[in-house]
C-alpha positions as CSV (number, residue, x, y, z in Angstrom):
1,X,64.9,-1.3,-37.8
2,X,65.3,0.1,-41.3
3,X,67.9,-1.9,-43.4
4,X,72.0,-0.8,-44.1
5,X,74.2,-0.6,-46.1
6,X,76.4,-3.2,-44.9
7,X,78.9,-2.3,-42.2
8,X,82.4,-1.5,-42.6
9,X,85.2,0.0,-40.2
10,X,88.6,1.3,-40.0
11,X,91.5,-0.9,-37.8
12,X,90.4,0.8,-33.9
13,X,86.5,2.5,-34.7
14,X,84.4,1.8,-32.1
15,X,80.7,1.1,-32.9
16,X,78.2,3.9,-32.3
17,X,76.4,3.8,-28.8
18,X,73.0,4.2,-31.4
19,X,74.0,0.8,-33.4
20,X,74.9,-1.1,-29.9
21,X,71.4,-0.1,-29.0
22,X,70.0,-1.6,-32.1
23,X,72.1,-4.9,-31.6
24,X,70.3,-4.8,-28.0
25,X,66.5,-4.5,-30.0
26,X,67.6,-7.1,-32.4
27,X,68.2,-9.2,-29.7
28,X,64.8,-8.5,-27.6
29,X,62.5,-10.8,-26.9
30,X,62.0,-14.1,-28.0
31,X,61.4,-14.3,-31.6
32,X,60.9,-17.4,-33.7
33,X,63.8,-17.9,-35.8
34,X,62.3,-17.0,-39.1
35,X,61.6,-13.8,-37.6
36,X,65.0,-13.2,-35.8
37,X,67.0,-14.1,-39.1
38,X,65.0,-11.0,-40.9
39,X,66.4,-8.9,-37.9
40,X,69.8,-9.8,-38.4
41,X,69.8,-9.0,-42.1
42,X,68.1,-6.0,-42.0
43,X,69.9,-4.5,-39.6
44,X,73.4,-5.4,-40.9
45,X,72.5,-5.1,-44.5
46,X,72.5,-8.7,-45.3
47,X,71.4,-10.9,-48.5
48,X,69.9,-14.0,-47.6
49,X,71.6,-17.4,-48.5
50,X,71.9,-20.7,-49.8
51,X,73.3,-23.0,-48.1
52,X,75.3,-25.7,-49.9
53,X,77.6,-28.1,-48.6
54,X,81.2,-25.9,-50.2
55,X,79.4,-23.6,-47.6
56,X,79.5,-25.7,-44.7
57,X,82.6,-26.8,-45.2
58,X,84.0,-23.6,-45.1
59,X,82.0,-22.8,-41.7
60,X,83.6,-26.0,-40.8
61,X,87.3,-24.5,-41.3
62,X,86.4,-21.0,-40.1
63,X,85.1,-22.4,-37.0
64,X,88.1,-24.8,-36.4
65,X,90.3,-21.2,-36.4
66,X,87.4,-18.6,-35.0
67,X,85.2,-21.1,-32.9
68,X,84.9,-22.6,-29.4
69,X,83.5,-25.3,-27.4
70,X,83.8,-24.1,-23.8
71,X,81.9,-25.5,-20.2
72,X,82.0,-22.6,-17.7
73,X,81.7,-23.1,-14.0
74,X,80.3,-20.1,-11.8
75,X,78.4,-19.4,-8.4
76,X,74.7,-20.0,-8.8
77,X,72.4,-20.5,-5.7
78,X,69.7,-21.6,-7.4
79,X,71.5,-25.0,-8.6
80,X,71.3,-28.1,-7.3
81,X,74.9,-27.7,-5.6
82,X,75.4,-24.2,-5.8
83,X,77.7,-24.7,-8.8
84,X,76.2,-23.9,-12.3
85,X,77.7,-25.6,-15.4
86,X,77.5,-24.3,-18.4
87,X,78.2,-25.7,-22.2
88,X,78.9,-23.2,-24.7
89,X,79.3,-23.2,-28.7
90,X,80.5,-19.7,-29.8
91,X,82.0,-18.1,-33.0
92,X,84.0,-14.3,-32.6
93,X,84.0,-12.2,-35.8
94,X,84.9,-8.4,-36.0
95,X,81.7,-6.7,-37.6
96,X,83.2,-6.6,-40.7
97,X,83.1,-10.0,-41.2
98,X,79.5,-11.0,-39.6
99,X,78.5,-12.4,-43.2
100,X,80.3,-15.3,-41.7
101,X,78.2,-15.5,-38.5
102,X,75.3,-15.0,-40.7
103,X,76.1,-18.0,-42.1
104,X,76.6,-19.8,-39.2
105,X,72.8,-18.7,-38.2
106,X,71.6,-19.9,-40.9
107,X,73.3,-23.7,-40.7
108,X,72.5,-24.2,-37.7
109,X,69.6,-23.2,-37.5
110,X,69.1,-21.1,-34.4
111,X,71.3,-19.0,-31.9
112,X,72.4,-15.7,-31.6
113,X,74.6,-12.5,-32.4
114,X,75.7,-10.5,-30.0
115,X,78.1,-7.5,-29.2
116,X,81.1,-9.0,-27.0
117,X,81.5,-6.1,-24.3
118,X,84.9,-4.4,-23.7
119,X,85.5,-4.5,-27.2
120,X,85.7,-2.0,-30.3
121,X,83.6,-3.9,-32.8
122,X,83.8,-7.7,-31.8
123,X,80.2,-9.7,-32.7
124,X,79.7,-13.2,-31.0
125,X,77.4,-16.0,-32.6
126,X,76.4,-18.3,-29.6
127,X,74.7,-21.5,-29.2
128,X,73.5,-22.0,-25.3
129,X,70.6,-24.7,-25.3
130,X,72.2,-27.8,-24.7
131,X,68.9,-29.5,-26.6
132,X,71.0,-27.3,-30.0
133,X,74.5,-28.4,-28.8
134,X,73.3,-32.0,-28.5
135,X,71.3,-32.2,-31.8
136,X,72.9,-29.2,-34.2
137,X,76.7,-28.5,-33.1
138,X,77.6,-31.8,-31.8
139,X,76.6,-33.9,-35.3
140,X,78.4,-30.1,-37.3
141,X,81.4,-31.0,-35.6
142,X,81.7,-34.3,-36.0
143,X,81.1,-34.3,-39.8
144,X,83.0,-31.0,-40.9
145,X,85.4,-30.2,-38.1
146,X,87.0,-33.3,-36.0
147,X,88.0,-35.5,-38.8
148,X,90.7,-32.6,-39.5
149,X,91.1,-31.3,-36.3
150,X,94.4,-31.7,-33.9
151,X,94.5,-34.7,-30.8
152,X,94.0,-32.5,-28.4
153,X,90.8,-30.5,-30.2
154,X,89.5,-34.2,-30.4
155,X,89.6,-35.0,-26.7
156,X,88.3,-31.0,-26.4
157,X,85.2,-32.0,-28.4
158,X,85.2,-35.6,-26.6
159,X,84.9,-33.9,-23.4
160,X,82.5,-31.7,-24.2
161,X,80.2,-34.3,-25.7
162,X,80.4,-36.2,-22.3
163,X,79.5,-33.3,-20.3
164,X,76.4,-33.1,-22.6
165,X,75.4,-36.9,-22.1
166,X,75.9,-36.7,-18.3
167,X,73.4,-33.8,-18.4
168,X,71.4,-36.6,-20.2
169,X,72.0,-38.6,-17.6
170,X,70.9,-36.4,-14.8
171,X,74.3,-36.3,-13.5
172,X,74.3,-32.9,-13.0
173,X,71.2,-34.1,-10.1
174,X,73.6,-36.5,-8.8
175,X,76.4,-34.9,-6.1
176,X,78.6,-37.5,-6.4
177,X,78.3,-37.5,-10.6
178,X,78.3,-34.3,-10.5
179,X,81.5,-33.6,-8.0
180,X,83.3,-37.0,-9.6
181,X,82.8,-37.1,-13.6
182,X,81.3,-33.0,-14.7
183,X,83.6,-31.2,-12.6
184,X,86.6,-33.1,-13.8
185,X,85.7,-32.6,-17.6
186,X,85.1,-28.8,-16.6
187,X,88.2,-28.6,-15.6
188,X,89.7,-30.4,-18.0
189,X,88.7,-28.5,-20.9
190,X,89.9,-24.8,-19.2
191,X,92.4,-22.9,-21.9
192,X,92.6,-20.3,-19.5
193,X,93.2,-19.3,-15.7
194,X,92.5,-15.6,-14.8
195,X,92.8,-14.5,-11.5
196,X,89.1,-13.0,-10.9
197,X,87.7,-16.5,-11.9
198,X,84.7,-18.2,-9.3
199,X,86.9,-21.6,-8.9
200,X,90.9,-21.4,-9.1
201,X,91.0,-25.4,-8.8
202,X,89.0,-28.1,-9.1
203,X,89.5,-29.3,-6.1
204,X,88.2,-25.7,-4.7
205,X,85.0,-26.2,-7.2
206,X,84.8,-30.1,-5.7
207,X,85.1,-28.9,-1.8
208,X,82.4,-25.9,-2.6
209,X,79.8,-28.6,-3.9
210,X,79.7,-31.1,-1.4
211,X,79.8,-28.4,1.3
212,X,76.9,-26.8,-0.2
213,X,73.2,-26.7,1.3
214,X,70.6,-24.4,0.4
């Protein structure tokens, strides 16, 4: 990837099929993070940083507004109960502004940035390893985030800090732990109900774990 000038678009332009593909390469494989980091800012035109603390308390702010802590529950017939859990730590920037998810990169450390399909120009950074949640995002939002933040953002990030200890615990190994204390927090922390989602209720997501033998 040869380095750009760095990117910016009208209100409605889409992102070339050609730079979605390069997104895709950036992404490819399993880099080390030194390595991934030099793919980022080359191919978005990028200065590197420094990283002071004004900076990550600004991250800190930008993520209590652009950011999310989310646990996702889908199908999976390859875990333990048929259930799969999932924590998430994302940030959603329009390309214009993926300085700030550069940023973000660089604080914590790891992750990545992705295209968010169905949209015009929409970049997500993502944190997926729960080993990064636990020791990177967890200890970010206690210090810069949840001393500001709302009641209910608190018992949000509460929540998801249990789910991550009951992992710890081998709950999630457990049927009963896993049908009694994860699937409560899961649902606990939903924002949203579509219609097309795997489990409407949690009592639907509770009946389709204990039925469930491989």
């Amino acid at each position: 990837m040869s380095l750009q000038k760095p990117i910016v678009l009208k209100p409605g332009e889409k992102l070339s099929d050609d730079f979605l593909e390069e997104i895709r390469e950036m992404n490819a494989g399993k880099p080390d993070f030194p390595t991934y980091k030099n793919r980022v800012r080359t191919l978005f035109g990028l200065a590197p940083v420094i990283i002071t603390e004004e900076k990550k308390l600004f991250l800190g702010g930008f993520t209590e507004g652009e950011g999310s802590i989310s646990v996702s529950a889908k199908k999976n017939p390859n875990a333990s109960f048929g259930v799969e859990i999932d924590p998430l730590f994302n940030i959603t920037q329009h390309i214009n502004g993926v300085a700030h998810l550069y940023d973000a990169l660089e604080i914590f450390g790891t992750g990545r940035i992705r295209f968010k399909s169905s949209s015009n120009a929409t970049l997500v950074f993502s944190i997926e390893t729960r080993l990064s949640l636990v020791q990177k995002v967890c200890p970010f939002f206690e210090k810069y985030i949840i001393p500001y933040a709302s009641p209910v953002k608190k018992k949000r990030f509460k929540n998801f800090e249990k789910v991550l200890s009951l992992f710890d615990e081998g709950a999630h190994l457990d049927r009963d732990r896993f049908i009694n204390e994860i699937l409560p927090l899961w649902d606990d922390m939903r924002m949203q109900f579509f219609e097309k989602q795997t489990f409407k209720t949690l009592e639907e997501a509770q009946d389709f774990a204990r039925n469930y033998s491989r």
